[in-house]
GUSE-874858 format. One line per field, with one value per atom (N, C-alpha, C): x, y, z; atom name; residue number from 1; residue in one letter. Coordinates in steps of 0.1 Angstrom, whole numbers, plus 2048, in hexadecimal, padded with zeros to 3 digits. Layout:
BEGIN
px = (X	...)
py = (Y	...)
pz = (Z	...)
atomo = (CA	...)
num = (NUM	...)
residuo = (A	...)
% end
This chain:
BEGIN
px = (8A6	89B	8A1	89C	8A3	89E	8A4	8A3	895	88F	887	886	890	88C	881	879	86E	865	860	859	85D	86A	86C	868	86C	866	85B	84D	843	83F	844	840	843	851	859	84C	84A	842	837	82D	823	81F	82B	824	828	833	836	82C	824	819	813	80B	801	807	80E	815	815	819	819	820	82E	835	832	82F	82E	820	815	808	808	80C	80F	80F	818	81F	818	80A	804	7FB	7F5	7EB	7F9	804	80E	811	813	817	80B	801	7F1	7F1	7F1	7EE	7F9	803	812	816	809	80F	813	80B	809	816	81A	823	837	83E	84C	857	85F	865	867	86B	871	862	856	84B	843	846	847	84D	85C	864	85E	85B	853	848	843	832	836	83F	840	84A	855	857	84D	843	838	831	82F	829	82D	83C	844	843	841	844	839	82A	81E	81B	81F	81B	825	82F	838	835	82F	829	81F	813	807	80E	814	81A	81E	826	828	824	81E	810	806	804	7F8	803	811	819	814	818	81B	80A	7FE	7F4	7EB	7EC	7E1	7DC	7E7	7E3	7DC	7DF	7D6	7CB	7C9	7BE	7B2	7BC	7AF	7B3	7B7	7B5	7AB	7AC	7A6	790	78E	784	77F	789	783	77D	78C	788	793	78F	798	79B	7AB	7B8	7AE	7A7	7A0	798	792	788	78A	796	7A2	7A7	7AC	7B1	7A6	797	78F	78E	78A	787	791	79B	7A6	7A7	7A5	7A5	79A	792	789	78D	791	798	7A0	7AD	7B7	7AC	7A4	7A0	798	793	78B	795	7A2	7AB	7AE	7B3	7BA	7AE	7A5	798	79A	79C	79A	7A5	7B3	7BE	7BF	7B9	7B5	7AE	7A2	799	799	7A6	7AF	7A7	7A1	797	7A3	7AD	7B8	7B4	7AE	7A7	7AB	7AE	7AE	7AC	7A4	7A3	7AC	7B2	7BB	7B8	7C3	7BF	7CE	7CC	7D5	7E2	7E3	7EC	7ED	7EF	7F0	7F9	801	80C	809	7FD	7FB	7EC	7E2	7DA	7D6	7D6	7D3	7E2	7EC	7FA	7FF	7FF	804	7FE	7ED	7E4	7D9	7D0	7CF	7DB	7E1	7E6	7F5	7FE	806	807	803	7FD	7EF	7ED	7DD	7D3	7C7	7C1	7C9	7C9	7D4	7DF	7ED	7F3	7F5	7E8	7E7	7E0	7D8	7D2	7DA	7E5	7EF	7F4	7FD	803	7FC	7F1	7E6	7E2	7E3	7E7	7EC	7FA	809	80C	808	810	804	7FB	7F0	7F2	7F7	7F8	809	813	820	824	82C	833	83C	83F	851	84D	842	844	847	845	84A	854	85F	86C	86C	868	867	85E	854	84C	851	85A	861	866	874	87D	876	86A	864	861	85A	851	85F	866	875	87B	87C	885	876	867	85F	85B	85C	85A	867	874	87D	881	87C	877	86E	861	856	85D	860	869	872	879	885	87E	873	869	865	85C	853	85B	86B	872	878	877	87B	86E	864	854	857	857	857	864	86E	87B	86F	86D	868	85D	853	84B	852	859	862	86C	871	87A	870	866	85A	854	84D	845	83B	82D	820	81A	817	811	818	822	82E	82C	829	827	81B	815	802	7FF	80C	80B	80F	81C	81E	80F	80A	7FF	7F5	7F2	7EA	7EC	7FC	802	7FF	804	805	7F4	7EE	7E2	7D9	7DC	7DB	7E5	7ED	7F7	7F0	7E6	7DE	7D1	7CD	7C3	7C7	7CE	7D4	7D8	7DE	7E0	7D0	7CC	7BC	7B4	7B3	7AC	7B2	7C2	7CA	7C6	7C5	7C2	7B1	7AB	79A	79A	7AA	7A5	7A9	7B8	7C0	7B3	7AD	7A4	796	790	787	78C	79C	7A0	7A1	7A4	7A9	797	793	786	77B	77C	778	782	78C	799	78F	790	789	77C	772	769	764	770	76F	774	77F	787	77D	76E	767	75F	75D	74E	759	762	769	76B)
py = (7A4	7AE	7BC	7C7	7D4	7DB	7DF	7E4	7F4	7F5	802	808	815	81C	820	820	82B	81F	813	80B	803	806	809	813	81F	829	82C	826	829	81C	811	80B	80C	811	813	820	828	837	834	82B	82B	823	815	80B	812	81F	828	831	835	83E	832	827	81E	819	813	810	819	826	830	82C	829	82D	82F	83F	846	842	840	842	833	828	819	822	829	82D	82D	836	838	829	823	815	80A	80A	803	805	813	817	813	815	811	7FF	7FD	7EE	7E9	7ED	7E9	7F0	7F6	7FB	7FA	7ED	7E5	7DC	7D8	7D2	7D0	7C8	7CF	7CE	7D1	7D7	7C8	7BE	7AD	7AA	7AF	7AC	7AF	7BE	7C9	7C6	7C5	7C1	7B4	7A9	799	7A0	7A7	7A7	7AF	7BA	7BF	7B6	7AF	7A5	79E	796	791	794	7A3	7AE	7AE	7B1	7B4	7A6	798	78C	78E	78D	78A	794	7A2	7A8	7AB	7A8	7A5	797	78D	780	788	78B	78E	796	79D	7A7	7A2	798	78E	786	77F	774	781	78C	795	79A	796	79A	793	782	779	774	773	770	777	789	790	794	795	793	789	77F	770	773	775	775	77D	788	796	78C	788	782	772	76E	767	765	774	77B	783	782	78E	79A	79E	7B2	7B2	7BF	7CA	7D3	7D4	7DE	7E8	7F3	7FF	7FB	7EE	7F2	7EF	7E9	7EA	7FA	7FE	80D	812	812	81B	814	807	805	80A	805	808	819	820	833	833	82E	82C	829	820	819	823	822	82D	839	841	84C	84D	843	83E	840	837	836	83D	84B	859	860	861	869	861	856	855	859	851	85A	86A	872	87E	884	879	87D	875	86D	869	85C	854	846	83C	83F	832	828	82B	821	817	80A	7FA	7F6	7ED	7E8	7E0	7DF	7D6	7C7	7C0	7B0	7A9	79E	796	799	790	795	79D	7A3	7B0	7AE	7A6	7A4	7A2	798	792	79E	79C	7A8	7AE	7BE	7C6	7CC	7C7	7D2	7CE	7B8	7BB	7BB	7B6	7B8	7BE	7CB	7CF	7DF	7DD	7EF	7F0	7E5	7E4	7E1	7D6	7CD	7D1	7DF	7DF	7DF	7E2	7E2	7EC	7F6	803	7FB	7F1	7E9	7E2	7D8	7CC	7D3	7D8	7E2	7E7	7ED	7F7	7EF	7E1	7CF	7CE	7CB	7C5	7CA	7DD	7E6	7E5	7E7	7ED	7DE	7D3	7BF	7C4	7C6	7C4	7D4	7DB	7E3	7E4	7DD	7DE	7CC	7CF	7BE	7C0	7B1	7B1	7B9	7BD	7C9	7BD	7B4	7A6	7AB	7AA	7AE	7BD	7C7	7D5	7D4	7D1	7D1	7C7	7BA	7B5	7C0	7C4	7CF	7D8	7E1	7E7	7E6	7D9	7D4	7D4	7CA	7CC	7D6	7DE	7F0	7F4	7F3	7FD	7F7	7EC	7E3	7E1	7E3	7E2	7F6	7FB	808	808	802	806	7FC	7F4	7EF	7F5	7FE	807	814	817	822	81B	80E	80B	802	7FE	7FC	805	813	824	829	822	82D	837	836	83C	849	845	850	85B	852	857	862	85F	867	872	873	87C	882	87F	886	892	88A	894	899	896	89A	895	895	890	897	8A2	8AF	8AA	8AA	8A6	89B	891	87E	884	88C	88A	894	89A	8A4	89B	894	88B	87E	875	873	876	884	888	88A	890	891	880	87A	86A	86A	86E	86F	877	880	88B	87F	87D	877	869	862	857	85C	864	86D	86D	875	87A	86D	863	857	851	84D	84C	854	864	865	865	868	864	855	845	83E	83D	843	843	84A	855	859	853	84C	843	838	833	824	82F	83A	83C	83F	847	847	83E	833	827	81D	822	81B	81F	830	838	834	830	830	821	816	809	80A	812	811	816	820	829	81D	817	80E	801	7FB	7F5	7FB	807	80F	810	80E	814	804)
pz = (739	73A	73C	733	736	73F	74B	753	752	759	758	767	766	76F	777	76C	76C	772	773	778	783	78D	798	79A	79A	7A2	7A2	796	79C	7A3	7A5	7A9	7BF	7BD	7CA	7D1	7CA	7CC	7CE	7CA	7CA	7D8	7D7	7E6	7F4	7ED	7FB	800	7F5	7FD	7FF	7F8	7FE	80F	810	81D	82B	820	82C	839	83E	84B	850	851	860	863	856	85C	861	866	86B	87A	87B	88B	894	892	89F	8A1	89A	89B	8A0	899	8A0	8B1	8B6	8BE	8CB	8C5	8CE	8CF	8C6	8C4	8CD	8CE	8D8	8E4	8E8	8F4	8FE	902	90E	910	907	901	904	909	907	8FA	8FF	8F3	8EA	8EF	8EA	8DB	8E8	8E0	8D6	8D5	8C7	8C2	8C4	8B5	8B0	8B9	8B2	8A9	8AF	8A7	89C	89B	88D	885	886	880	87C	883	879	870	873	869	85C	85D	854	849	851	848	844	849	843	83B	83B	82E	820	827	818	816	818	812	805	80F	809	800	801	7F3	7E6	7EA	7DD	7DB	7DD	7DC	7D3	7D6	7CD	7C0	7BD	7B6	7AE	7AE	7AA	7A0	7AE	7AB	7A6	7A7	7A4	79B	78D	782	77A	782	77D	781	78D	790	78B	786	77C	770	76C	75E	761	769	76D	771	775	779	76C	761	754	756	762	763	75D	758	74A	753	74F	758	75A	751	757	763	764	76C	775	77E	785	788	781	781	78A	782	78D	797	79D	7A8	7B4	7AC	7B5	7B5	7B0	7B2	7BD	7BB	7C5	7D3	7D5	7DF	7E4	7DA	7E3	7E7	7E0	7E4	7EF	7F4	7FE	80F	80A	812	813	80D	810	819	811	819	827	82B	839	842	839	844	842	83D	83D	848	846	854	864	861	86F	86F	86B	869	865	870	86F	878	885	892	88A	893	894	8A2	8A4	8B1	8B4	8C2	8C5	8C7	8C8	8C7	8CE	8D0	8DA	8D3	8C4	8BD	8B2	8AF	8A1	899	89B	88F	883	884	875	86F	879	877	884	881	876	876	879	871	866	862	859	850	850	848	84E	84C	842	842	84C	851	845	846	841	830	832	823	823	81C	81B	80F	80E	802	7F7	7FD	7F4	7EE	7F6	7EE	7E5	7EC	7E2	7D3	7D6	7C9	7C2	7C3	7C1	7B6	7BF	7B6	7AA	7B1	7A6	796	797	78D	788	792	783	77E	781	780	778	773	767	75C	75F	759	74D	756	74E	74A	73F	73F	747	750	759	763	76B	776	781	780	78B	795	78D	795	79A	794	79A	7A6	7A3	7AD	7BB	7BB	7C6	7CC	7C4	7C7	7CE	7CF	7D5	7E3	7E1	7EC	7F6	7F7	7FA	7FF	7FA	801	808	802	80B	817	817	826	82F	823	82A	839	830	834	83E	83E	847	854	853	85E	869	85E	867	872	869	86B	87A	875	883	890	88B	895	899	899	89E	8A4	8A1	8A1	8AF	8BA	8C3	8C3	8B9	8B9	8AA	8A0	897	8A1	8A7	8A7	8B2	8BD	8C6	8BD	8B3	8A8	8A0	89B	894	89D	8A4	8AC	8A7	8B3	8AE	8A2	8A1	89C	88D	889	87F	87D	882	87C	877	881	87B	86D	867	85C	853	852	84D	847	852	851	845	849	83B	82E	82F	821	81B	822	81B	817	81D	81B	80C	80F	800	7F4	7F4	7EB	7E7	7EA	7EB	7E3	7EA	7E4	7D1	7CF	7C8	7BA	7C0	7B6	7B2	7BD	7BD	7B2	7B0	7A8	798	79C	78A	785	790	789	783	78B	784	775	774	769	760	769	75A	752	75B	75B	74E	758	74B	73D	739	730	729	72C	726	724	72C	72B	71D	71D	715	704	707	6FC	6F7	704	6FB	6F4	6F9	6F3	6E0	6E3	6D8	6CC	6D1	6C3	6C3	6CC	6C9	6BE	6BD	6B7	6A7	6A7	699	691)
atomo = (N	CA	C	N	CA	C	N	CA	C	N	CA	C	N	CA	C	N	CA	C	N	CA	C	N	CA	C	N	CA	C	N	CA	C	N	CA	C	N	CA	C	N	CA	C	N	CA	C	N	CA	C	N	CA	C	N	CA	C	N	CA	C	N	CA	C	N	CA	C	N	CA	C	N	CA	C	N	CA	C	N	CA	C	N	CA	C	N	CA	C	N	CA	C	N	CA	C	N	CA	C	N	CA	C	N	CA	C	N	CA	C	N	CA	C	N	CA	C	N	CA	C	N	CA	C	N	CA	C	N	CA	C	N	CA	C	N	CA	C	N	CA	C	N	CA	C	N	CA	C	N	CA	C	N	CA	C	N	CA	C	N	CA	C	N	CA	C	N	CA	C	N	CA	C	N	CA	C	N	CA	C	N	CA	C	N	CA	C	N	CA	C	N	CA	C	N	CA	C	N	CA	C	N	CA	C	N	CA	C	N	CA	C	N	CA	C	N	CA	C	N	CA	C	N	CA	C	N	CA	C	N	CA	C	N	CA	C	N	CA	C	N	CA	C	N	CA	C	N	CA	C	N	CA	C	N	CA	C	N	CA	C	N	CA	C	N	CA	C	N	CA	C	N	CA	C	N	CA	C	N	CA	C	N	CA	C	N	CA	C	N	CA	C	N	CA	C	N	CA	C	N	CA	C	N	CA	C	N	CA	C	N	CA	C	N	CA	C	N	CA	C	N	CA	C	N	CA	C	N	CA	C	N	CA	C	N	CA	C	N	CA	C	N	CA	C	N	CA	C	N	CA	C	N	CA	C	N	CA	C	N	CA	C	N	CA	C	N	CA	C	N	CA	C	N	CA	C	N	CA	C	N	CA	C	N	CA	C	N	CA	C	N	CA	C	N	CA	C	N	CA	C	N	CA	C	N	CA	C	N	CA	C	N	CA	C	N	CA	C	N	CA	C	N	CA	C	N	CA	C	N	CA	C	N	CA	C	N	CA	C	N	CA	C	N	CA	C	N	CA	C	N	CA	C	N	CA	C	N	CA	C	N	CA	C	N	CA	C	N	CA	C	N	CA	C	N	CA	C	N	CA	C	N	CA	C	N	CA	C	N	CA	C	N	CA	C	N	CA	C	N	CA	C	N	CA	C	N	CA	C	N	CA	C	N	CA	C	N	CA	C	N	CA	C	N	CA	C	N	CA	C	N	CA	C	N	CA	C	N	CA	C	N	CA	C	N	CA	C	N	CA	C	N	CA	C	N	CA	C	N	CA	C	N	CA	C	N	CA	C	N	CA	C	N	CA	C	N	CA	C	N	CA	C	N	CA	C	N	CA	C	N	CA	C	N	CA	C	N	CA	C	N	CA	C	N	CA	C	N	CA	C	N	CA	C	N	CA	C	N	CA	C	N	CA	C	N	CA	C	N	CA	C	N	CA	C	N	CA	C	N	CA	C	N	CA	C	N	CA	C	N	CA	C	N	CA	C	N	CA	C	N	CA	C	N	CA	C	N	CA	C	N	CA	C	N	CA	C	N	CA	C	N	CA	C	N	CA	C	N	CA	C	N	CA	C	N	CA	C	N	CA	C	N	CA	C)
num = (1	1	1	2	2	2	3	3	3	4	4	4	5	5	5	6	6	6	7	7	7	8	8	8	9	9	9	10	10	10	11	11	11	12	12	12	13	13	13	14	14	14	15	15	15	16	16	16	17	17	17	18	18	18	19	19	19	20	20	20	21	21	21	22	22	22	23	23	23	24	24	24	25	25	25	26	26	26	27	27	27	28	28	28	29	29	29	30	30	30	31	31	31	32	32	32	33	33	33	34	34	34	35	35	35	36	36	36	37	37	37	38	38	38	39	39	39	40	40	40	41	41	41	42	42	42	43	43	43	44	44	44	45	45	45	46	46	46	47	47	47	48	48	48	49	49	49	50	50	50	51	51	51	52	52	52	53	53	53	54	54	54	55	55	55	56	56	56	57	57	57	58	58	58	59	59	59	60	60	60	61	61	61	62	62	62	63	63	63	64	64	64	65	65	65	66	66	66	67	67	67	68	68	68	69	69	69	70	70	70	71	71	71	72	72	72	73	73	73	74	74	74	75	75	75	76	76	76	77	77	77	78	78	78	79	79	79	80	80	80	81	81	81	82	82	82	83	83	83	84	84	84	85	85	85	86	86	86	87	87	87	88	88	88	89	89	89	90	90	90	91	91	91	92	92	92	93	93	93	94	94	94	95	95	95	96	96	96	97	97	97	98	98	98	99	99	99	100	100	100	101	101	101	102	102	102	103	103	103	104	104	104	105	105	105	106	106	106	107	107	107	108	108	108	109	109	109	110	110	110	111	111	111	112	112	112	113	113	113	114	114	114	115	115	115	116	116	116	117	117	117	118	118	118	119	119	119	120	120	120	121	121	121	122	122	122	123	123	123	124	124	124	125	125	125	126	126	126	127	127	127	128	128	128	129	129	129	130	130	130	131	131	131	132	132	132	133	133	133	134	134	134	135	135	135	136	136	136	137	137	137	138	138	138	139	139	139	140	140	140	141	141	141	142	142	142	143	143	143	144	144	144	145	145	145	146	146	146	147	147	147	148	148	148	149	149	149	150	150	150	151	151	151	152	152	152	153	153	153	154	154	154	155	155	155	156	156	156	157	157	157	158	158	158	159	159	159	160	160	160	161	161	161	162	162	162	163	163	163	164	164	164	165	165	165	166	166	166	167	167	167	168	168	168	169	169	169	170	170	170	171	171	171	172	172	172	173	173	173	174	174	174	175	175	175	176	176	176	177	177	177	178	178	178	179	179	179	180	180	180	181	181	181	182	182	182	183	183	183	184	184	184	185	185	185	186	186	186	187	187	187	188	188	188	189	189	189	190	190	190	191	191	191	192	192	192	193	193	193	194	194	194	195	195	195	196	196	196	197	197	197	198	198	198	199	199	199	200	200	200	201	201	201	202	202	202)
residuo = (X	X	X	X	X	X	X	X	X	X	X	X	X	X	X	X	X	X	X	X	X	X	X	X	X	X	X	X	X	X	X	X	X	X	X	X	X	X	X	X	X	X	X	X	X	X	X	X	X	X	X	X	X	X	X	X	X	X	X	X	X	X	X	X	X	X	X	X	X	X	X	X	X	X	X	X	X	X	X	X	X	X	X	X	X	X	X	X	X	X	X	X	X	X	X	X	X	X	X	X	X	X	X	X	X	X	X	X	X	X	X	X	X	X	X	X	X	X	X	X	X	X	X	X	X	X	X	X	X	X	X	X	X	X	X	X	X	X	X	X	X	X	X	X	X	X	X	X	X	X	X	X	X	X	X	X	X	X	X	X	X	X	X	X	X	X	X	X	X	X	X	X	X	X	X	X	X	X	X	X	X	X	X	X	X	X	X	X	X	X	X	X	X	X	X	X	X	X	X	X	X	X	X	X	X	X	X	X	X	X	X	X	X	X	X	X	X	X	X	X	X	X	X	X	X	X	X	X	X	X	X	X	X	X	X	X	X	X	X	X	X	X	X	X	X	X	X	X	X	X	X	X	X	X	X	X	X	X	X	X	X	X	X	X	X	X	X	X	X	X	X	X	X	X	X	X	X	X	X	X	X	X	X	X	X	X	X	X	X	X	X	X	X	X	X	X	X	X	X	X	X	X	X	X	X	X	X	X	X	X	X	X	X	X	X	X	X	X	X	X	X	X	X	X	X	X	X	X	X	X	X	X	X	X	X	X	X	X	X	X	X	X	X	X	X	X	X	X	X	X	X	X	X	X	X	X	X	X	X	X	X	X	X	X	X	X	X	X	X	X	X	X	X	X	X	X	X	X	X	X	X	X	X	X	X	X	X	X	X	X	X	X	X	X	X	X	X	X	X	X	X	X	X	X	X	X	X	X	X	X	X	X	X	X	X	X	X	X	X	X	X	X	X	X	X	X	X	X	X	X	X	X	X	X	X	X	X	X	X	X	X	X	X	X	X	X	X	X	X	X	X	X	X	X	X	X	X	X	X	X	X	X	X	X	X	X	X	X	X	X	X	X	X	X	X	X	X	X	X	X	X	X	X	X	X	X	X	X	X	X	X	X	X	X	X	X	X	X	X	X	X	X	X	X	X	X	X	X	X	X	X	X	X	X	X	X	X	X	X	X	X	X	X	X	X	X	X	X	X	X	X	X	X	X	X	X	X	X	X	X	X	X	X	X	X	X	X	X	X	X	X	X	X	X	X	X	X	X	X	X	X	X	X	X	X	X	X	X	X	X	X	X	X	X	X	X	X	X	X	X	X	X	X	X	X	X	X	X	X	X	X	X	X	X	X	X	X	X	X	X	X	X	X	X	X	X)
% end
């Protein structure tokens, strides 16, 4: 198989804004407060396993499954612009809240905060949109979880390094940048939607 750059990087680029790092930090940092140090590292290790599961399991499965349901890639594209745009507009307007719970490892850090609708959505796209994105998209998931890891095993240096003010700018950028994919895929989806109809009518 010949290698393509270009479908790592959008693949690497895209689950990095979905994932979002820093914006994990503060709901991590709350959810673990109470908490010592032995027992934060356990619970984000479990994070870490349960949403890189779900990640490839939606690798592996999620194109069957739209082929399976008889939705057409566009109408995928919009829901999902939808979705992400939904998701930006809230970490925009700071609508990150999760309530706490005994344990948090598995939910809400590593699903939905970690592994979230923005991701799996994200999978579900580009694995229906390219041939072979299988492996790019592993590779991804891989460096960007292997990433949000280092991020949320630092969170407390991360956020005293940046500062609050600074994580919380950060935050929104990732936020606008979600935004942003969100409304390119509604247009990719009505393009291509508008493109099928036209070659029905001819």
């Amino acid at each position: 198989m010949e290698i393509n750059l270009l479908y790592f990087i959008e693949a690497f680029v895209t689950l990095l804004i979905m994932v979002n790092p820093i914006g994990v930090i503060p709901p991590y940092l709350s959810l673990t407060s109470d908490l010592k140090r032995i027992e934060r590292r356990l619970i984000l290790k479990q994070a870490m396993i349960f949403a890189t599961g779900i990640m490839i399991v939606t690798v592996f499965v999620g194109k069957t499954l739209l082929n399976g349901l008889s939705i057409d890639t566009f109408a995928l594209q919009i829901a999902g612009g939808i979705l992400f745009f939904k998701f930006g507009y809230d970490i925009l307007n700071g609508k990150t809240n999760v309530p706490k719970d005994e344990s948090p490892g598995l939910v809400p850090l590593g699903f939905p905060l970690i592994a979230g609708p923005g991701s799996i959505t994200a999978l579900i796209v580009m694995t229906s949109q390219y041939n072979n994105f299988e492996v790019y998209a592993i590779v991804a998931i891989i460096l960007v979880l292997a990433l949000t890891f280092v991020i949320m095993y630092f969170a407390k240096a991360v956020v005293k390094l940046l500062g609050l003010n600074a994580t919380m700018a950060v935050v929104k950028i990732m936020g606008l940048l979600i935004i942003s994919r969100g409304i390119q895929l509604i247009l990719s989806g009505l393009q291509s939607w508008v493109l099928e109809m036209s070659l029905n009518f001819i």
